[in-house]
TIVO-2410 file (N, C-alpha, C; in nm, 3 decimals):
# residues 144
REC num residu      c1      c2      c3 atome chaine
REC   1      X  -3.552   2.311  -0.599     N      A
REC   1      X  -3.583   2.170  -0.595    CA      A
REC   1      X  -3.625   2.117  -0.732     C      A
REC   2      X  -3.734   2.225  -0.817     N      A
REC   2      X  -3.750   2.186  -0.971    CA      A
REC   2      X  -3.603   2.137  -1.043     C      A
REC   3      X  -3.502   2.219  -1.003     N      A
REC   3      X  -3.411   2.217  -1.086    CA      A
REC   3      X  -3.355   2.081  -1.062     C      A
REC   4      X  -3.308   2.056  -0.903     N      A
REC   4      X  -3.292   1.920  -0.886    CA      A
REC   4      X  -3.355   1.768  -0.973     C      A
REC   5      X  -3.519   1.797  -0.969     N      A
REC   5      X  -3.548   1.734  -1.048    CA      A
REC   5      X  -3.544   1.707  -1.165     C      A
REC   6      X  -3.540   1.801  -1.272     N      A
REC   6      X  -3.449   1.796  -1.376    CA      A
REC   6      X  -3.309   1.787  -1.400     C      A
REC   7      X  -3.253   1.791  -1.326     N      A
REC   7      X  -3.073   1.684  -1.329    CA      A
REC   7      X  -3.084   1.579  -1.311     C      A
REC   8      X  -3.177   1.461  -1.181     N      A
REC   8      X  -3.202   1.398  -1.176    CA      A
REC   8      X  -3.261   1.296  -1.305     C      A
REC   9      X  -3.382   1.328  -1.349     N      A
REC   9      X  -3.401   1.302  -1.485    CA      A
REC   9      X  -3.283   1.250  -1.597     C      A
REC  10      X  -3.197   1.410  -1.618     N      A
REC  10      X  -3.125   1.434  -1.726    CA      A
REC  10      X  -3.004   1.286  -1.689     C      A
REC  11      X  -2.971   1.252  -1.552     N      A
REC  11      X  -2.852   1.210  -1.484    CA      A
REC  11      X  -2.911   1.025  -1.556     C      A
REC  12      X  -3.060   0.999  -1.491     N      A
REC  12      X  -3.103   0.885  -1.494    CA      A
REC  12      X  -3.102   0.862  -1.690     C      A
REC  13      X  -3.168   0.925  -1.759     N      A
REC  13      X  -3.145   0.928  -1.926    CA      A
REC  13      X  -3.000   0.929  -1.946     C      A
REC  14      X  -2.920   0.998  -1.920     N      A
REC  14      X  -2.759   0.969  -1.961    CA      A
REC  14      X  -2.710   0.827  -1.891     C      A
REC  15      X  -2.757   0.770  -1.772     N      A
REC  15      X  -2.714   0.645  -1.734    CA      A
REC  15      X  -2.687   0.488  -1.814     C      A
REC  16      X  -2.804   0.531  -1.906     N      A
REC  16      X  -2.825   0.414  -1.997    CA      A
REC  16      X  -2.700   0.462  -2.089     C      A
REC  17      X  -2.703   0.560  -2.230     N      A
REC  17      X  -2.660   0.613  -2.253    CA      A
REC  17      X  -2.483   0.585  -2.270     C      A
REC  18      X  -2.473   0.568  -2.134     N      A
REC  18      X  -2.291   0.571  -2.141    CA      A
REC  18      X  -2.288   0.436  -2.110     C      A
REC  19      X  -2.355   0.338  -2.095     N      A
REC  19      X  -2.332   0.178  -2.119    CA      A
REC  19      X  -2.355   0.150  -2.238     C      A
REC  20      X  -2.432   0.189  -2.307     N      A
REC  20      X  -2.449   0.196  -2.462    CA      A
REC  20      X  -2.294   0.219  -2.559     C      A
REC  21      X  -2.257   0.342  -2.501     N      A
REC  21      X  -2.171   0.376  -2.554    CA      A
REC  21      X  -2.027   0.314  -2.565     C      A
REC  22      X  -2.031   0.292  -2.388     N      A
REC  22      X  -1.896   0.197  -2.354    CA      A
REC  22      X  -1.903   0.048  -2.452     C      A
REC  23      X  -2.019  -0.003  -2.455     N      A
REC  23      X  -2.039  -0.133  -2.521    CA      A
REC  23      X  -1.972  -0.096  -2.651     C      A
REC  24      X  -2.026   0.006  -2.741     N      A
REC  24      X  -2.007   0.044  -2.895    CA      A
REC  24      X  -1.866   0.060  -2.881     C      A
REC  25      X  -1.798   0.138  -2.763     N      A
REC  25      X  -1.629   0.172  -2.812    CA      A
REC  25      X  -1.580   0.022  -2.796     C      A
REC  26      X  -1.565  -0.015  -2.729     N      A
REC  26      X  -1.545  -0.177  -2.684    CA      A
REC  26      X  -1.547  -0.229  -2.843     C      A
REC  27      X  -1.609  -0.278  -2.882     N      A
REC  27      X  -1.665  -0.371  -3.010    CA      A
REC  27      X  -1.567  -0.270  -3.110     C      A
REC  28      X  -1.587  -0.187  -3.128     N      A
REC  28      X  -1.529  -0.065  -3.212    CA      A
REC  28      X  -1.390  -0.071  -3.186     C      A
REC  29      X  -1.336  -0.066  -3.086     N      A
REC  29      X  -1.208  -0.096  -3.084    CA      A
REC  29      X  -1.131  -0.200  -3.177     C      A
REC  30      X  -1.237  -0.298  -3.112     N      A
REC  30      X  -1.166  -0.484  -3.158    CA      A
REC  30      X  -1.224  -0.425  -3.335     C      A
REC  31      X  -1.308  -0.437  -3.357     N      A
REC  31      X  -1.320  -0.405  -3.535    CA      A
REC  31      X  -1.223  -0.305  -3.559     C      A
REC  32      X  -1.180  -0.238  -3.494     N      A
REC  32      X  -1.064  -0.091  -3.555    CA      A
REC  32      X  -0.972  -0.208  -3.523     C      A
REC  33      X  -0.903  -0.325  -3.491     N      A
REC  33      X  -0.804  -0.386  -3.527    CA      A
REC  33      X  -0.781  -0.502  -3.602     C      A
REC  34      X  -0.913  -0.514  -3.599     N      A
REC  34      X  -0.901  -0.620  -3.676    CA      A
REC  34      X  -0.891  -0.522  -3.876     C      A
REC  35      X  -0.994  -0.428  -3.858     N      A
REC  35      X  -0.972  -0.397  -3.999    CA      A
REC  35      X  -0.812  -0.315  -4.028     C      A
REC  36      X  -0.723  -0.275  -3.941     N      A
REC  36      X  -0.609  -0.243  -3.945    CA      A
REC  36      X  -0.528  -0.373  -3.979     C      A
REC  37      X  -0.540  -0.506  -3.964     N      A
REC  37      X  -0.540  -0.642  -3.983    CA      A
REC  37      X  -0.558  -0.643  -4.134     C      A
REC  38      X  -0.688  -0.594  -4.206     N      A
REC  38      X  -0.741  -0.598  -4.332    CA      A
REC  38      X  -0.642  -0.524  -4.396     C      A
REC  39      X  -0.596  -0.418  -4.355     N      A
REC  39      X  -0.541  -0.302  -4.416    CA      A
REC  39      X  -0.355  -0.347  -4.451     C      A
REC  40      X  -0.356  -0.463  -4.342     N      A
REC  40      X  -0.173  -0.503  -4.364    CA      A
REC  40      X  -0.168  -0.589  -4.494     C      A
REC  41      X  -0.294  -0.656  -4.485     N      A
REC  41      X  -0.311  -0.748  -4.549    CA      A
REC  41      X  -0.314  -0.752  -4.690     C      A
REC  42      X  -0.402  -0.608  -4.717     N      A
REC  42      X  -0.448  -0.575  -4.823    CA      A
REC  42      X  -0.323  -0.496  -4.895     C      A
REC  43      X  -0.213  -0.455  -4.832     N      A
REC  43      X  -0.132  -0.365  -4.861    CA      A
REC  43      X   0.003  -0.520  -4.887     C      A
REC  44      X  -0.047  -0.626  -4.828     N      A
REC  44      X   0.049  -0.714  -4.866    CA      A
REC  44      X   0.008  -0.783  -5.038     C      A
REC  45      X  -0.138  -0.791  -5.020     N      A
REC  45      X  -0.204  -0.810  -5.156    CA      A
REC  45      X  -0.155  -0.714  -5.295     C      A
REC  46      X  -0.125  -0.589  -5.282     N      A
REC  46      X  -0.058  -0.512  -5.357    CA      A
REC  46      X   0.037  -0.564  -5.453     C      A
REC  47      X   0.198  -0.556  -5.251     N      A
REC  47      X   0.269  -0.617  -5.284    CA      A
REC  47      X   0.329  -0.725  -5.386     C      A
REC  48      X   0.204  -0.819  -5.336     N      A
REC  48      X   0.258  -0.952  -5.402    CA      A
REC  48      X   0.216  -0.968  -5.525     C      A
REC  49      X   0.130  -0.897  -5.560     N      A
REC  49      X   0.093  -0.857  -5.686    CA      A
REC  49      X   0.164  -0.786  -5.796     C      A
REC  50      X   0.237  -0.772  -5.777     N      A
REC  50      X   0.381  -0.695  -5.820    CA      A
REC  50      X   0.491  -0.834  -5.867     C      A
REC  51      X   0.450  -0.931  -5.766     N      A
REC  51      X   0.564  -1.059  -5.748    CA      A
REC  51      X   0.475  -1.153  -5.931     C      A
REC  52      X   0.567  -1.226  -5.963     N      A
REC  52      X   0.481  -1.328  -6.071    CA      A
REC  52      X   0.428  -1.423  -6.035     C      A
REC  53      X   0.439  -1.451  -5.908     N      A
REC  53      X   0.362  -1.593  -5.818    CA      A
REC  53      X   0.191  -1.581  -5.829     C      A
REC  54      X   0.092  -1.594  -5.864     N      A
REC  54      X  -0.061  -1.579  -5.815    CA      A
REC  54      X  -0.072  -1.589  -5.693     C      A
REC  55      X  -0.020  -1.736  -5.663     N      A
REC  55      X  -0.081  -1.783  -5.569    CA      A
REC  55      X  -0.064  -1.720  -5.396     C      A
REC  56      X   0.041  -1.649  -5.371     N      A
REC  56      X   0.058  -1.568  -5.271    CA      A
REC  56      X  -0.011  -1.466  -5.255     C      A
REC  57      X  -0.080  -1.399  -5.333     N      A
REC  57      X  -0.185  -1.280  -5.407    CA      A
REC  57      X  -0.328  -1.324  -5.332     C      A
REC  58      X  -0.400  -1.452  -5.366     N      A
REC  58      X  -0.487  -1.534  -5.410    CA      A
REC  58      X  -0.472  -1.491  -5.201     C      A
REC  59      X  -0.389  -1.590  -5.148     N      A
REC  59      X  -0.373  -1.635  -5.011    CA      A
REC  59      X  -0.371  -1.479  -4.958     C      A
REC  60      X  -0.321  -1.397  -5.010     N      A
REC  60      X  -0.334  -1.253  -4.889    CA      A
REC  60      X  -0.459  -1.208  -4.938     C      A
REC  61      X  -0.514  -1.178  -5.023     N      A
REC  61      X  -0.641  -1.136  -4.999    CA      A
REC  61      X  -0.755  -1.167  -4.980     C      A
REC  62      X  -0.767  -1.304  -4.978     N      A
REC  62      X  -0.858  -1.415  -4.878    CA      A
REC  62      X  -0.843  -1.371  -4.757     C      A
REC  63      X  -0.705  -1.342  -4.694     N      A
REC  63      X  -0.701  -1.333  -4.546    CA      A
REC  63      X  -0.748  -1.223  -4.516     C      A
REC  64      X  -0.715  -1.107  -4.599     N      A
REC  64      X  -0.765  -0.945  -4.569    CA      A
REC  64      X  -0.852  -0.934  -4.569     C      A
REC  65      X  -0.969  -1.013  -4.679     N      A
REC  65      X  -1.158  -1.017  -4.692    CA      A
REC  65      X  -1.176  -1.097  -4.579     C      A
REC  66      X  -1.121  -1.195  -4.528     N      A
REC  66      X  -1.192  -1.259  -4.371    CA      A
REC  66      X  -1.164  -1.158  -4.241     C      A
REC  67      X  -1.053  -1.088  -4.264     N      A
REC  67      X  -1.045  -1.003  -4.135    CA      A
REC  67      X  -1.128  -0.856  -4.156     C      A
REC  68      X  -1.202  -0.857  -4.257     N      A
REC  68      X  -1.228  -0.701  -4.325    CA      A
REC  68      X  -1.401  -0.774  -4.248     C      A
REC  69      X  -1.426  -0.854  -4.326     N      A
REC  69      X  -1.574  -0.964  -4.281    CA      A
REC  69      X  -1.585  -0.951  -4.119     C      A
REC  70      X  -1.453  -0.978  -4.039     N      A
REC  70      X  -1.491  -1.008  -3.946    CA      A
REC  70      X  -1.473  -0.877  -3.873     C      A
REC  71      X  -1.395  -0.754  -3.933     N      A
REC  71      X  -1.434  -0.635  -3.866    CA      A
REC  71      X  -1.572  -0.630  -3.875     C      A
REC  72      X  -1.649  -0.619  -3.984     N      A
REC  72      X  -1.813  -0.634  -3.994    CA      A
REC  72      X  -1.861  -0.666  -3.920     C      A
REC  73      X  -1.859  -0.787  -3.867     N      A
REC  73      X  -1.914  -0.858  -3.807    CA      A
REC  73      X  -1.915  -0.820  -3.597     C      A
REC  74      X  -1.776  -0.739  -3.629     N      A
REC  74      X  -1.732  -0.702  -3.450    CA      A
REC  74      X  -1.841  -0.535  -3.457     C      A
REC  75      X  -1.858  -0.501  -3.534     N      A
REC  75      X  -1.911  -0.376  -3.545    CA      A
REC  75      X  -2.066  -0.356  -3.547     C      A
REC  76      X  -2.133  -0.478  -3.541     N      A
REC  76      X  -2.287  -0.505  -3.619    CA      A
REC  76      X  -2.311  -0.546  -3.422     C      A
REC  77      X  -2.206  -0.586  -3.390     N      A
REC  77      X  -2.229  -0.675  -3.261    CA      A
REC  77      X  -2.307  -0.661  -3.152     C      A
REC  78      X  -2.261  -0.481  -3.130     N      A
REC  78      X  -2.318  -0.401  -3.021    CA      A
REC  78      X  -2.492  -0.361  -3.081     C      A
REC  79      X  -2.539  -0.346  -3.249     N      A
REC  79      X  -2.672  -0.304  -3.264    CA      A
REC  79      X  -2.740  -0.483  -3.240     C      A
REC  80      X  -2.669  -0.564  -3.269     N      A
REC  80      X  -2.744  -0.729  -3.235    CA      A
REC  80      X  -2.749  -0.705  -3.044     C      A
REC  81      X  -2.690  -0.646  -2.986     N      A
REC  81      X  -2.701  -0.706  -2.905    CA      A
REC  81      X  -2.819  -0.602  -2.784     C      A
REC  82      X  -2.811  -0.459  -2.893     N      A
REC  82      X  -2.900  -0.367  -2.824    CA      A
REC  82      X  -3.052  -0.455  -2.867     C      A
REC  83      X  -3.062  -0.508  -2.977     N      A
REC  83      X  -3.177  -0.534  -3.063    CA      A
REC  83      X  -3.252  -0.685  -2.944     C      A
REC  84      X  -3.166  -0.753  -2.885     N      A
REC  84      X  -3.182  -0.876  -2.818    CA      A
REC  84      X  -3.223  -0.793  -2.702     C      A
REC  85      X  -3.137  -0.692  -2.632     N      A
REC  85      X  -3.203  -0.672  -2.491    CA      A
REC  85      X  -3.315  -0.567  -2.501     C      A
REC  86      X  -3.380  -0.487  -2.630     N      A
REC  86      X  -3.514  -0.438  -2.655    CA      A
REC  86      X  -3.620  -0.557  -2.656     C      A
REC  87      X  -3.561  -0.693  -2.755     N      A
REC  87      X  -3.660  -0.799  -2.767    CA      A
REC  87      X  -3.731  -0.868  -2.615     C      A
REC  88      X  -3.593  -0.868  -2.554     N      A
REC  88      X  -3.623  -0.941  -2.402    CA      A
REC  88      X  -3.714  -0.821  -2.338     C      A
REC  89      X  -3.698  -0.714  -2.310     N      A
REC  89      X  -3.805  -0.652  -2.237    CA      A
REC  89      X  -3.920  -0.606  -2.324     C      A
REC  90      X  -3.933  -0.625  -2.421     N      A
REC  90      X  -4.080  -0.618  -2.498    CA      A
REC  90      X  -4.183  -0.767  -2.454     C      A
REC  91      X  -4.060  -0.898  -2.450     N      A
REC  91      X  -4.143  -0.986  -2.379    CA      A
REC  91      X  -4.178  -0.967  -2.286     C      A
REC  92      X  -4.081  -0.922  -2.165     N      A
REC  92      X  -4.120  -0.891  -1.993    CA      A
REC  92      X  -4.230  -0.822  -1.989     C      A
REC  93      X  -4.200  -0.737  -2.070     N      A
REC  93      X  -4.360  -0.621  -2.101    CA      A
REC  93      X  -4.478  -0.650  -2.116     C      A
REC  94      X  -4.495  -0.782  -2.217     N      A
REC  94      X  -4.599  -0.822  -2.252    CA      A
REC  94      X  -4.648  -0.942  -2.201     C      A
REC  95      X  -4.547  -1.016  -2.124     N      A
REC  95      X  -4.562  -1.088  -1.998    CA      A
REC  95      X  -4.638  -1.066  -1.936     C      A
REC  96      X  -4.593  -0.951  -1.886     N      A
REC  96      X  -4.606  -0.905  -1.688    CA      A
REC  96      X  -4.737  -0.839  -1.756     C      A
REC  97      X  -4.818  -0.779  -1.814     N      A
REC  97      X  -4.907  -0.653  -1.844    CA      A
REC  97      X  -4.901  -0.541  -1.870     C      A
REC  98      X  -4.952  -0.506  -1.919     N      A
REC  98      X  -4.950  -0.312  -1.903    CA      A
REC  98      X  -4.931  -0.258  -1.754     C      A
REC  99      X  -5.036  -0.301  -1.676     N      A
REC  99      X  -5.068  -0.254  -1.560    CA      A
REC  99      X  -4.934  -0.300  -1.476     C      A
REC 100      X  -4.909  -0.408  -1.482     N      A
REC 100      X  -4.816  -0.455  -1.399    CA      A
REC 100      X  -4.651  -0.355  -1.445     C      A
REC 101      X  -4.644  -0.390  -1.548     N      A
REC 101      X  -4.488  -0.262  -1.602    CA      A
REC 101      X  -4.529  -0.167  -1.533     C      A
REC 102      X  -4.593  -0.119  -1.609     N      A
REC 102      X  -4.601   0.044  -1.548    CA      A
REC 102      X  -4.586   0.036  -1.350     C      A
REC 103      X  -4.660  -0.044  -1.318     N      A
REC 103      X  -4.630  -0.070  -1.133    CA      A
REC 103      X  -4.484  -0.066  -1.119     C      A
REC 104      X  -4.435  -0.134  -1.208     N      A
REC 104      X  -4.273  -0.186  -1.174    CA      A
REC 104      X  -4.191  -0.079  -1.189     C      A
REC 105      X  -4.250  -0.025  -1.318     N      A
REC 105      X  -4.133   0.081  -1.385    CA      A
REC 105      X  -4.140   0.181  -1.258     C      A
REC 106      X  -4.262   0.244  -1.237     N      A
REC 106      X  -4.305   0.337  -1.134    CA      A
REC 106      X  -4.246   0.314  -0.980     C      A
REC 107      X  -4.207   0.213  -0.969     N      A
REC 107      X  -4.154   0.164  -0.845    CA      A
REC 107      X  -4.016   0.179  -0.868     C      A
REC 108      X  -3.908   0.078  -0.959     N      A
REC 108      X  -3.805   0.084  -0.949    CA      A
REC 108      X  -3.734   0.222  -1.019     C      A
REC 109      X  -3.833   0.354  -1.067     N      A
REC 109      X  -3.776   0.523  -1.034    CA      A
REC 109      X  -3.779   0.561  -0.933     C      A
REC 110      X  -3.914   0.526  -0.806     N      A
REC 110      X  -3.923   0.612  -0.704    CA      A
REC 110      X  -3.818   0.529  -0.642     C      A
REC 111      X  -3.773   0.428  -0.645     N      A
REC 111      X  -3.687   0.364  -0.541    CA      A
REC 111      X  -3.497   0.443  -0.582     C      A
REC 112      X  -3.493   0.466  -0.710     N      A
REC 112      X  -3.400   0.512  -0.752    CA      A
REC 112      X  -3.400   0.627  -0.699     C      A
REC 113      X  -3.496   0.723  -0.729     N      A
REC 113      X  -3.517   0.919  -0.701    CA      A
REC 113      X  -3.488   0.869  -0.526     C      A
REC 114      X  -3.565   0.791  -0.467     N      A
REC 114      X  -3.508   0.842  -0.324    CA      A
REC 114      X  -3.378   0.819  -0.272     C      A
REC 115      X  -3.313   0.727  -0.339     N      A
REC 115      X  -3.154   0.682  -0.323    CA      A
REC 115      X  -3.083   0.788  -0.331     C      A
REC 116      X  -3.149   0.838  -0.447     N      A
REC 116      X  -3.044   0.997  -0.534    CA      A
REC 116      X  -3.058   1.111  -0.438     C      A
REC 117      X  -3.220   1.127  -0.378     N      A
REC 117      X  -3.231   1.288  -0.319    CA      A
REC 117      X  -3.256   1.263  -0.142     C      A
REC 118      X  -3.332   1.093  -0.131     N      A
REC 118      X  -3.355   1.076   0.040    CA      A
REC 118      X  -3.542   1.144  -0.016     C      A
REC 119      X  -3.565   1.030   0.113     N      A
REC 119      X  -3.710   1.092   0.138    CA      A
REC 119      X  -3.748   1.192   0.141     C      A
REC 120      X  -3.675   1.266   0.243     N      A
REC 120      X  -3.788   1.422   0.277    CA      A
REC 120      X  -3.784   1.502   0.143     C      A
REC 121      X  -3.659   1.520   0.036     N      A
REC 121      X  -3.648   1.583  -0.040    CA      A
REC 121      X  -3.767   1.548  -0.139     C      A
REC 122      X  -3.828   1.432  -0.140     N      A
REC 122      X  -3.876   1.331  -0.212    CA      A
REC 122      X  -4.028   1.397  -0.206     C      A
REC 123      X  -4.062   1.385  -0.066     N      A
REC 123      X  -4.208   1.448  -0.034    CA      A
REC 123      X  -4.225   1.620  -0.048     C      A
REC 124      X  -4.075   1.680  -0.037     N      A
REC 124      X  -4.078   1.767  -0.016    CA      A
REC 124      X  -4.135   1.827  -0.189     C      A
REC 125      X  -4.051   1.791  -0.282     N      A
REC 125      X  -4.125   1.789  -0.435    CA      A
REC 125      X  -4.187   1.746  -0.496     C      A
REC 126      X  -4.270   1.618  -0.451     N      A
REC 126      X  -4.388   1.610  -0.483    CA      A
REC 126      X  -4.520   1.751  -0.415     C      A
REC 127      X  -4.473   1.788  -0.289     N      A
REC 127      X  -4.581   1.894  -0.234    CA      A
REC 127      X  -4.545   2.014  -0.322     C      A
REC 128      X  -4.481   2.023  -0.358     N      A
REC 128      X  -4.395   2.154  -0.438    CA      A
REC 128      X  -4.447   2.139  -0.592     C      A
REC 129      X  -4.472   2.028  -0.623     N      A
REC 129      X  -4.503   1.989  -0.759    CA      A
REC 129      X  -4.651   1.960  -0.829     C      A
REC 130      X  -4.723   1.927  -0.639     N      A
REC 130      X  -4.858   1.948  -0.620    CA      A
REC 130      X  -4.910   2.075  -0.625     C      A
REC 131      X  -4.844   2.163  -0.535     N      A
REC 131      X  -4.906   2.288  -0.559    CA      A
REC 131      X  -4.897   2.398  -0.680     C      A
REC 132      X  -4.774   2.360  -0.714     N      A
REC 132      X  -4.800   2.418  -0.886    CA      A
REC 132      X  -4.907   2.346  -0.986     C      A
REC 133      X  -4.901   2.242  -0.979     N      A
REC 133      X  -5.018   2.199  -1.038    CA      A
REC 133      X  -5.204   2.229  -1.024     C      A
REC 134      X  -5.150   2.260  -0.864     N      A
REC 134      X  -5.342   2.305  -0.840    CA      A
REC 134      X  -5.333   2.462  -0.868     C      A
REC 135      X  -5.250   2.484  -0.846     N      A
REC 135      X  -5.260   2.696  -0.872    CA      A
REC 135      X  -5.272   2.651  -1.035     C      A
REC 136      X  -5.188   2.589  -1.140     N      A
REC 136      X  -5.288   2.629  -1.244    CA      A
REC 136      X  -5.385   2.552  -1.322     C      A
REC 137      X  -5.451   2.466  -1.186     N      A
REC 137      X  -5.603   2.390  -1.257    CA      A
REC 137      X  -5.690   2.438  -1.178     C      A
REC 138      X  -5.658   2.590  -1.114     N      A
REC 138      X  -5.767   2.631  -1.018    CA      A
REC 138      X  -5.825   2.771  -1.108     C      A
REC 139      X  -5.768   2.864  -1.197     N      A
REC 139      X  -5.866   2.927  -1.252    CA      A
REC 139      X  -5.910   2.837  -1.352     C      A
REC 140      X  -5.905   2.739  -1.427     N      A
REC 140      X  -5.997   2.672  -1.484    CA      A
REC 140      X  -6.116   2.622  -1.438     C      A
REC 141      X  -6.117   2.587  -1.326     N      A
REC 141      X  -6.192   2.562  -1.223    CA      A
REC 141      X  -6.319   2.667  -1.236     C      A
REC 142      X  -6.231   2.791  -1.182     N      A
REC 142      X  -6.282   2.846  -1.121    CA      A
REC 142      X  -6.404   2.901  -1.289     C      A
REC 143      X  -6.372   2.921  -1.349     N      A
REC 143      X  -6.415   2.967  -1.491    CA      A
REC 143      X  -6.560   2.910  -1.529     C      A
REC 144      X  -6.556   2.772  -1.460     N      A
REC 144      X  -6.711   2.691  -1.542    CA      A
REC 144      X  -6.799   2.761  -1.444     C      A
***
């Protein structure tokens, strides 16, 4: 049942985790095309650089630095947007109280852990988790 509880754990920490991640490939994608965008661009800048015209030169690599900028910008997207939903629950946090989070947080795990394992399993490791705990605060105990 220990062990259960530690998958459980490990399962609930990886949950966040792979929305994190999905968000970053997402954004990462669109910047991996847009800077492949930079890269046509920049390889047209070469090109035309080769040609005696400036001004075709001038016009492709304006376009390659705005799509290179705006890969930047698709890539920064996912840490702006982790940084906004830390800000929002640091307010909720400091909203609601100490006392009150911690109620909430403590509530919406046990409501999760019993979804995952069901009640009895639920009581069944907390008694399991109780009694390891008193077997070893009982020779300390016993010692004074």
């Amino acid at each position: 049942m220990l062990g259960n509880v530690a998958l459980y754990i490990a399962n609930r920490a990886a949950g966040g985790a792979v929305g994190s991640v999905g968000r970053w490939a997402a954004w990462g994608a669109a910047a991996a095309f847009f800077a492949a965008l930079a890269l046509v661009f920049a390889m047209l800048a070469a090109f035309w650089a080769l040609e005696p015209r400036l001004g075709a030169i001038s016009a492709a690599a304006t376009v390659a630095g705005v799509c290179l900028l705006f890969a930047l910008l698709l890539v920064l997207i996912p840490a702006i947007q982790d940084a906004l939903e830390r800000q929002a629950e640091e307010q909720a946090r400091n909203k609601a109280g100490p006392i009150t989070a911690t109620v909430e947080a403590a509530e919406t795990e046990t409501k999760a852990a019993v979804d995952y394992f069901g009640p009895l399993q639920i009581v069944a490791s907390a008694f399991l988790i109780g009694m390891r705990t008193g077997r070893q605060l009982r020779p300390a105990v016993r010692s004074r």
